[in-house]
N, C-alpha and C positions, 0 to 999 in steps of 0.2 A: 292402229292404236286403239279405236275401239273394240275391234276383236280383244285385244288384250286386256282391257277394262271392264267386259263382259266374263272372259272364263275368271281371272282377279276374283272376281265376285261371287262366282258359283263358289269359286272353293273355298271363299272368306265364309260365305252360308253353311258347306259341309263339315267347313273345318269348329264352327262356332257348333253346329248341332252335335257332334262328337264332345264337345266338351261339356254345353251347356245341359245334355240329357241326363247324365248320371248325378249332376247336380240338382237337377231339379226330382231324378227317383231317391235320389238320398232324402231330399226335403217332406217327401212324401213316404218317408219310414219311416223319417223324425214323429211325424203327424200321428202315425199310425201306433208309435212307442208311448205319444204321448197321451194318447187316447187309452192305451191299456194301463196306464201308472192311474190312470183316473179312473176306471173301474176296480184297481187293488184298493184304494183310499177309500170308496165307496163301502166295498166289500169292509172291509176292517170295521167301516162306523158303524157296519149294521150290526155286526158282531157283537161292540159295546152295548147298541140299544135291544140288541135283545137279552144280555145280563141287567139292563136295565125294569125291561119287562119282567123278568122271569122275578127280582127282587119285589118289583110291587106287585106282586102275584095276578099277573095278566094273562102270563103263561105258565104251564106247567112248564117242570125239570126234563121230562120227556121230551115235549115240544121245544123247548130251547135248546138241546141237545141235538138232535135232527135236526134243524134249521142250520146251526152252528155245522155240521158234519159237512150239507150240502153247499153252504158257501165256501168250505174252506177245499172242497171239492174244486166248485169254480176256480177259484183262486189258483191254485197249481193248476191246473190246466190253461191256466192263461199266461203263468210266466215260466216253465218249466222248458220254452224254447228258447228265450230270451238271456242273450248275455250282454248285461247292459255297459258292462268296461267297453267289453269289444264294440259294441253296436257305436258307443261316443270314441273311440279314436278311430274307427273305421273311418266315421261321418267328418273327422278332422281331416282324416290324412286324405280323404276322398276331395274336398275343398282344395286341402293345398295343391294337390295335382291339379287341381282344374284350372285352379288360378295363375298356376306355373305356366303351365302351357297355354295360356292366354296370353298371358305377357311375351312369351318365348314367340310365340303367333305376331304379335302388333308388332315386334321389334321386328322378326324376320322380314313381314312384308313392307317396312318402313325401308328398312335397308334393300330389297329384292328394287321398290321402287324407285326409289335413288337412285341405282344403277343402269336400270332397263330404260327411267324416262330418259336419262342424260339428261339432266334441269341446266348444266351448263352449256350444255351444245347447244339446247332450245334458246337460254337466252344469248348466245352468240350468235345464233340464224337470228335472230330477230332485230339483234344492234347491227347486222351484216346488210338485212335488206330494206331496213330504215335509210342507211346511210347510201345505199347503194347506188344515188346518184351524183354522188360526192366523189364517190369510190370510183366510178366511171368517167370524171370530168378528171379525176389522176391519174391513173393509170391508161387509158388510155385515147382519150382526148386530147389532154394535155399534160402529157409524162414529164413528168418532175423529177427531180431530186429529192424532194417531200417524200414519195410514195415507197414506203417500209413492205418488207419484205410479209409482216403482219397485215397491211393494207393487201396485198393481192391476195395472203389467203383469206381473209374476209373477201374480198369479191369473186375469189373462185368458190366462197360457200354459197356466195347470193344469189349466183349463176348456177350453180348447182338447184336448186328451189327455185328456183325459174323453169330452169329444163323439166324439171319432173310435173310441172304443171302444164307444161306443154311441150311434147317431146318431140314438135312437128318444127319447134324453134332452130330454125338454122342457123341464127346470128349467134345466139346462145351458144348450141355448139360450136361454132368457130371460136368467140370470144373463150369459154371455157380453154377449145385444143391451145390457144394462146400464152392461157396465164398457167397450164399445165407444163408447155415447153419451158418456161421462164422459170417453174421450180424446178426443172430438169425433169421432170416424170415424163418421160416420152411415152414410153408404151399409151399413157392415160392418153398424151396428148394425142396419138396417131390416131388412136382412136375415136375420139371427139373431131377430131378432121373429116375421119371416114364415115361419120353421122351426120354430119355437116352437108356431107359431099353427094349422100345417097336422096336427100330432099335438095339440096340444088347443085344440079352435077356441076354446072357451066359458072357457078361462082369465083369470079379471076381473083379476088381478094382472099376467099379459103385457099385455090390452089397456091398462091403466092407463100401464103402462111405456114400451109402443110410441108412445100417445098424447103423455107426458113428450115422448120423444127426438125425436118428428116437431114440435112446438111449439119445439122449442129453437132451430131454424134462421131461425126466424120468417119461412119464404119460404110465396107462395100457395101453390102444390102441396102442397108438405107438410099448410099448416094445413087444407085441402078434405080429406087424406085423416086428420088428426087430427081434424078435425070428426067424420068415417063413424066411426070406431073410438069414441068417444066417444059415439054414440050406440048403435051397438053394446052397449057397455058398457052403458050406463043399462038401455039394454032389460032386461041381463040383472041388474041390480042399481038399480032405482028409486031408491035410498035413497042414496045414490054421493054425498053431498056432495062431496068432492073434484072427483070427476069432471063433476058438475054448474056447480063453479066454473069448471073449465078449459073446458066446453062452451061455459059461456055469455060465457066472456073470449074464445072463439077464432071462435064465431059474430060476434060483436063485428067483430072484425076485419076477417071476410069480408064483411061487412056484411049479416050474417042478424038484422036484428032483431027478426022475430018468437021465430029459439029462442034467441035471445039473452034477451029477456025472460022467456021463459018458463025459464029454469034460472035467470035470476039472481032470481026472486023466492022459488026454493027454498032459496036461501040467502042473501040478502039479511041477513033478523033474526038469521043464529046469527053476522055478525062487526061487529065496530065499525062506527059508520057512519062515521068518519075512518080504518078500511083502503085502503089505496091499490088493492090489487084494486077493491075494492067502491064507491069514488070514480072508478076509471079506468073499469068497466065502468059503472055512472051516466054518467057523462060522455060515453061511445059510444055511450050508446042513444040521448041525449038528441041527440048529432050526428047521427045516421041518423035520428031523429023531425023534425029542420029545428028542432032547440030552439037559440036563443041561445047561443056560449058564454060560461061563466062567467071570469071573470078568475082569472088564477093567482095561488095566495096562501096565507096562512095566518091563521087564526080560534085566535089565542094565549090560553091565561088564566094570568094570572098569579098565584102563590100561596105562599104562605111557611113553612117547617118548622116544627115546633114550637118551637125553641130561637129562630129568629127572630121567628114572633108574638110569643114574650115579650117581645123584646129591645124589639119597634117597639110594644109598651103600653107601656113605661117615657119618660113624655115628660120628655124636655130638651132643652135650645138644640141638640144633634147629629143627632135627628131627619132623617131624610132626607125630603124633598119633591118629589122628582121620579120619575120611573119615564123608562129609557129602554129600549124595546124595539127591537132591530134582527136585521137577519140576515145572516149571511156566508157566503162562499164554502167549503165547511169543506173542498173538494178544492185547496185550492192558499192562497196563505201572503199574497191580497191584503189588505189590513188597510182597504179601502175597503167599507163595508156596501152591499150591494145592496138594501138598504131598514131605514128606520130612522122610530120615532115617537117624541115624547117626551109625558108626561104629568103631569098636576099628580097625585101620588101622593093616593090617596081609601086609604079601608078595602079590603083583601085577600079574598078575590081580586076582581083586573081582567081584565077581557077586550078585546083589541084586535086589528082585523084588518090585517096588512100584504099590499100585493098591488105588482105592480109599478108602481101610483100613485106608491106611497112612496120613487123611489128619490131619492138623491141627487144624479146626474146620467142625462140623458135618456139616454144609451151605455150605462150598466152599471145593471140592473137584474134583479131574479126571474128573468126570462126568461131570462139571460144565465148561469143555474147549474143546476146538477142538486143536487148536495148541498149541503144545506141547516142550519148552523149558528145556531140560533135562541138570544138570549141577552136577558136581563130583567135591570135595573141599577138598584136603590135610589139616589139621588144626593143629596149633600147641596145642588149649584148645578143652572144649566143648562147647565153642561158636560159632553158627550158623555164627554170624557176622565174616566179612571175615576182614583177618588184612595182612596187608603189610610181604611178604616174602612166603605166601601161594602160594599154586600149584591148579591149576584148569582149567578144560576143561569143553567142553559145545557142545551139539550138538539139532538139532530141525528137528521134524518131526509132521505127522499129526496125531491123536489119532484114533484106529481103536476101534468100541464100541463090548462089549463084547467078547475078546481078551485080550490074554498076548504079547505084539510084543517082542523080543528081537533087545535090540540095544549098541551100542558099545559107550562107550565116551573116547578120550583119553585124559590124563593130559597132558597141551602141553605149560602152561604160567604161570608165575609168579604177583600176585599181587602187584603191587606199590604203 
């Protein structure tokens, strides 16, 4: 910036000397014209005082005649170069030019600086690294629901001016490759990893990070080089569940089934076995072993809150008798279930599997959704249609494909 506010200034000097020189030789013509109108004026009064003279007989006719000769001699030779219209609008139009491009000069370089300083980027780094301990306890200390999509790019500007101050910063760059994956900029972020990486190789929190953001694109290259970092990692931390999980869901994909199995039986037991990870990776080993696949679906049980137990041991003629379990589309407002059972209601809990066996019509079935509205319905008839006094719960989750999930619903409300 100083470099730029040094040449600025040469040429604010050259460009000022180009304008102000022909003003200032104009001025000194002026001087010079004015100086010879004052030897004509001169010249003229002598002229009188020697008809003066020559009257009160000072001088002869002779002598006033030759004197008069040699002045008026002078005289033309002094204005016989001179055109004095031309010389005063020269001296005008010479000014207006000057002045013009003076102004034309200050405006340019008002506007040139405007542009080049960026006066608003400047005071945005400045309200970015003011705040930037604020910015840091949101984003990522204690990520909130507060923290605006405007919030991370002020802290990826604040981090930005941080690194350039010291480029040996490796927090910096990690925290950067972070909030670059989170705007989707991969390229920036992979990068900002591999800057990270090269001042501290053996960092298990960059590699963990770097691993996140190359998995997010979900393309081959990426996940071959999430796979290497990811092992990387374990090497340097065994014990890595996370990282273990992501290894053996990304092997998965590449269709590495041997370290695929081998990290997914390091965590297999610590997560539900109805986790959708732990179903989806299940489900890939068993495709890359030549296993059968399973039909998509869900392994429901059905069960009722405490206020309801009580309600349904109090027997009389309103008893409900039937159970209807079905599922919906719960991404969009079709009121057609994509599968549906009914059931002679027995004692609590039941269990029932819907899969896309069950739909209604062969077109719209499981298959045909991702989110997945699962709902359980006390009934007093065999009508699907829900009537006032009915019992029913409802739970929603995401469809895992080729898979049985088991999931729970409980009856926990009464229809009005």
């Amino acid at each position: 910036m100083i470099t730029f506010y040094i040449i600025a200034l040469i040429l604010v000097f050259l460009t000022a000397g180009f304008i102000f020189y022909p003003l200032i030789k104009n001025k000194q013509q002026t001087h010079e014209q004015a100086y010879t109108l004052s030897n004509t004026r001169l010249i003229k009064q002598r002229l009188f005082e020697l008809d003066e003279e020559y009257a009160q007989g000072v001088i002869s006719d002779k002598h006033r005649q030759q004197a008069k000769k040699e002045l008026k001699l002078t005289l033309i030779d002094e204005t016989q170069d001179i055109d004095w219209s031309t010389a005063h609008e020269s001296s005008i139009q010479t000014k207006t030019i000057g002045y013009s491009i003076l102004g034309l000069l200050l405006v340019s370089v008002s506007v040139i600086y405007w542009h080049v300083s960026h006066v608003d980027d400047v005071v945005h780094l400045f309200d970015s690294q003011q705040n930037m301990q604020a910015l840091t306890q949101k984003i990522i200390i204690d990520p909130s629901q507060d923290a605006t999509m405007k919030d991370v790019q002020a802290f990826t500007l604040a981090i930005r001016s941080r690194i350039q101050n010291n480029e040996e910063d490796a927090t910096g760059w990690m925290l950067l490759g972070r909030l670059y994956s989170s705007l989707g900029q991969f390229e920036q972020s992979y990068q900002a990893f591999e800057k990270s990486l090269l001042i501290k190789p053996n960092d298990t929190e960059t590699l963990a990070s770097y691993a996140q953001a190359l998995m997010s694109p979900n393309q081959i290259d990426y996940l071959r080089e999430a796979k290497n970092i990811l092992i990387r990692l374990l090497n340097l931390e065994p014990d890595n569940n996370q990282a273990a999980l992501m290894l053996a869901m990304t092997a998965g994909q590449l269709g590495d089934v041997a370290i695929s199995e081998k990290y997914f039986a390091q965590i297999k037991s610590l997560l539900p076995s109805n986790n959708p990870a732990i179903v989806q990776i299940q489900a890939r080993i068993d495709e890359l072993k030549g296993k059968p696949k399973l039909n998509t679906g869900l392994s429901i049980t059905v069960d009722a809150s405490e206020d309801i137990q009580r309600r349904l041991a109090q027997h009389n003629r309103l008893q409900p008798s039937f159970l209807f379990v079905f599922i919906k589309d719960a991404a969009s407002d079709n009121p057609l279930p994509a599968a549906v059972r009914k059931l002679d209601l027995r004692n609590l809990p039941m269990t029932v599997t819907l899969t896309s066996d069950d739909a209604m019509m062969a077109s719209y079935s499981i298959n045909n959704i991702d989110e997945m509205l699962v709902t359980a319905r006390l009934s007093f008839d065999e009508n699907v249609q829900s009537s006032p006094g009915e019992l029913e719960g409802t739970t929603q989750l995401t469809k895992v494909a080729n898979a049985i999930i088991p999931v729970e619903v409980i009856l926990n409300k009464e229809i009005k």
